[in-house]
N, C-alpha and C positions, 0 to 999 in steps of 0.2 A: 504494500500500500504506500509507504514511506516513498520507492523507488517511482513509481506509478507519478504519485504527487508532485516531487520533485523534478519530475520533466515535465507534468502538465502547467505548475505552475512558478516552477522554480521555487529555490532552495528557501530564499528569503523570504519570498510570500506564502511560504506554508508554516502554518504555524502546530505545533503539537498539537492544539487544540483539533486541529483540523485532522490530522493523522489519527488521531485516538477516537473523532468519531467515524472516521473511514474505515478503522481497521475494525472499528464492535469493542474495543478495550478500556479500560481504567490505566490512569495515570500511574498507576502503581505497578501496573505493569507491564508498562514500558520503561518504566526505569530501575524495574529489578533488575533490567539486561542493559541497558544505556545508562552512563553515569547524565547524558544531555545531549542534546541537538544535535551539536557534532558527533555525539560520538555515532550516536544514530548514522548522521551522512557517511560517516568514515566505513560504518554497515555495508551500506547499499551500495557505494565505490566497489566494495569487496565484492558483493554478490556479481555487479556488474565483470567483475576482473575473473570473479570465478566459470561463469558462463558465455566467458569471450568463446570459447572453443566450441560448447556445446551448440552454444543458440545461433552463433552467426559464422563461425568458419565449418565448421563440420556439416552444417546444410547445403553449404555451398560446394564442397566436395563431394557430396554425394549427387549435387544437379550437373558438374561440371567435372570432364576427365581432363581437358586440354590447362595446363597450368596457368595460360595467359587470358585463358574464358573464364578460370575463377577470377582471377584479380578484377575482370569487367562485372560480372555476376557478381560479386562483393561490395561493388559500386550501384549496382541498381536493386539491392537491398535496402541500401539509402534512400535512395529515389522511389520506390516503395513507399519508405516512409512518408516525406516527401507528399507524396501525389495523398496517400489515408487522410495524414490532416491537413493537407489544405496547405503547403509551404507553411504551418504555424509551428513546426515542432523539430528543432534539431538533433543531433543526438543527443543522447543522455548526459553520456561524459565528456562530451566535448562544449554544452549548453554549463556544468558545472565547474570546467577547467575556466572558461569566459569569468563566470560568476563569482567563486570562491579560491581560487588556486593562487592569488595573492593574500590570501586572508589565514587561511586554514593550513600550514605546513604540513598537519599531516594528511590530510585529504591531496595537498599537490604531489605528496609522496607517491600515493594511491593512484591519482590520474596520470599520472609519470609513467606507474609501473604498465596501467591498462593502455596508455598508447604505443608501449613497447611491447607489448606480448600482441599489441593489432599489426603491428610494423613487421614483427618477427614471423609470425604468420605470411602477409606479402611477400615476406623476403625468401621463405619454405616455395611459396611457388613459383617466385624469379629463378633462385636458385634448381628447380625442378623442371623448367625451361631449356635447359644447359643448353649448348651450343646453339641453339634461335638464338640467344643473346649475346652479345660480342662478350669474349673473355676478359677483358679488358673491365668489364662495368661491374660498377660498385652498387651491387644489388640492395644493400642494407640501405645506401642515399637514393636510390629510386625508388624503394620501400617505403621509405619518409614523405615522399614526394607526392606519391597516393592518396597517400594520408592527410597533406596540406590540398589536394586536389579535393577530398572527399571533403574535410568540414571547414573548406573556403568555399566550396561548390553549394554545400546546404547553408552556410550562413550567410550568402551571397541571394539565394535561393529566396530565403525565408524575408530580406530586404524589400527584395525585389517582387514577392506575393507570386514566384511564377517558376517556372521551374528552367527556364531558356539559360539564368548563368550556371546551373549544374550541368545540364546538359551540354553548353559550349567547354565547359573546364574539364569533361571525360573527354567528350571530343578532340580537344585538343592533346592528353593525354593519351588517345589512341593513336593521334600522329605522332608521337613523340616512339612511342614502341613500334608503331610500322618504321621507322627511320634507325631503330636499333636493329629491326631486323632487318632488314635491308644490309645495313654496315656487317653483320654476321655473316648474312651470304656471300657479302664479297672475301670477308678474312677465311671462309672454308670455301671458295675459289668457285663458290655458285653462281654462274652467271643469269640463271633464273630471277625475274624482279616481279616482285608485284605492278600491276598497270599504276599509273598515274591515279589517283585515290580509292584508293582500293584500301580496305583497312587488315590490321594483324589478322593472323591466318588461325583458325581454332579448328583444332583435327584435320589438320592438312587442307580443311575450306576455307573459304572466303568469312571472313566474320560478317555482320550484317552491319549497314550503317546505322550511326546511333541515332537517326530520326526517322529510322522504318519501326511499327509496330515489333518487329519481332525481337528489337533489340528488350523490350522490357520483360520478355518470357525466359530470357535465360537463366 
């Protein structure tokens, strides 16, 4: 309920009062288990860091064999979101890093760790890509870079009341990997090129462009 709350109306505007009548509980016990407020949020950070694998990478592996169709399918999980409420709701912990991550030392501890364990993820299926991608690249800072594409794309998004700056910011994201692979074929002496906009290839096909309907089913 606490986690619930906290992205619908962020951290600040919810008050206990509000959580204990959401949850059905007495104040008492909510703080048999929380010494306070924070320690509550330092909670649900946790839950969130605990269920990075379950809830949102491991669905995504089971929809997606090709490693560079997860990292796209991991991105329109967002966009999912996204489109449900209407551009009004970002991520969780990236709505809370904005919020509280100058305030709260150990909550930024928390949202530290959850964007390294999202990162390291990405990095599992760049690195799973092997030779599509030039030897040369430093997968852990393109890992990053996903990451600054996903919650500048949703908070750009949610600005904007529309979803056109996520969509341009994958978009251009996907040129950015068609042009790595590209540079891969030529260091493994492939003189094969993808056409002129054509995007990264998923299971040896053509991926779909990101403003065809079918980009949002993968």
């Amino acid at each position: 309920m606490a986690a619930r709350l906290f992205h619908e109306r962020g951290y600040g505007a919810t008050g206990v009062a509000t959580i204990l009548r959401g949850a059905g509980v007495q104040s008492g016990s909510l703080y048999h288990f929380f010494a306070n407020k924070e320690a509550l949020l330092a909670a649900v950070v946790e839950r969130h860091l605990a269920q990075l694998r379950p809830t949102i990478f491991e669905p995504v592996e089971r929809a997606a064999d090709d490693p560079v169709a997860r990292v796209l399918a991991l991105l329109e999980h967002y966009r999912r979101g996204l489109v449900m409420s209407g551009c009004t709701m970002g991520c969780p912990v990236g709505n809370l890093a904005l919020e509280v991550g100058d305030r709260l030392p150990e909550v930024r501890v928390l949202i530290d760790r959850y964007f390294s364990g999202w990162t390291h993820g990405v990095r599992r299926w760049f690195e799973a890509a092997g030779d599509r991608l030039p030897a040369d690249l430093d997968r852990a800072a393109l890992s990053r870079f996903v990451l600054s594409v996903m919650q500048g794309g949703v908070m750009q998004a949610r600005a904007h009341g529309g979803l056109e700056p996520f969509d341009a910011s994958v978009a251009e994201l996907r040129s950015h990997i068609q042009f790595l692979e590209d540079r891969a074929r030529r260091e493994r002496g492939d003189a094969t090129r993808l056409p002129e906009g054509a995007r990264p290839s998923v299971s040896g096909q053509r991926a779909p462009d990101i403003d065809r309907p079918e980009w949002r089913t993968w």
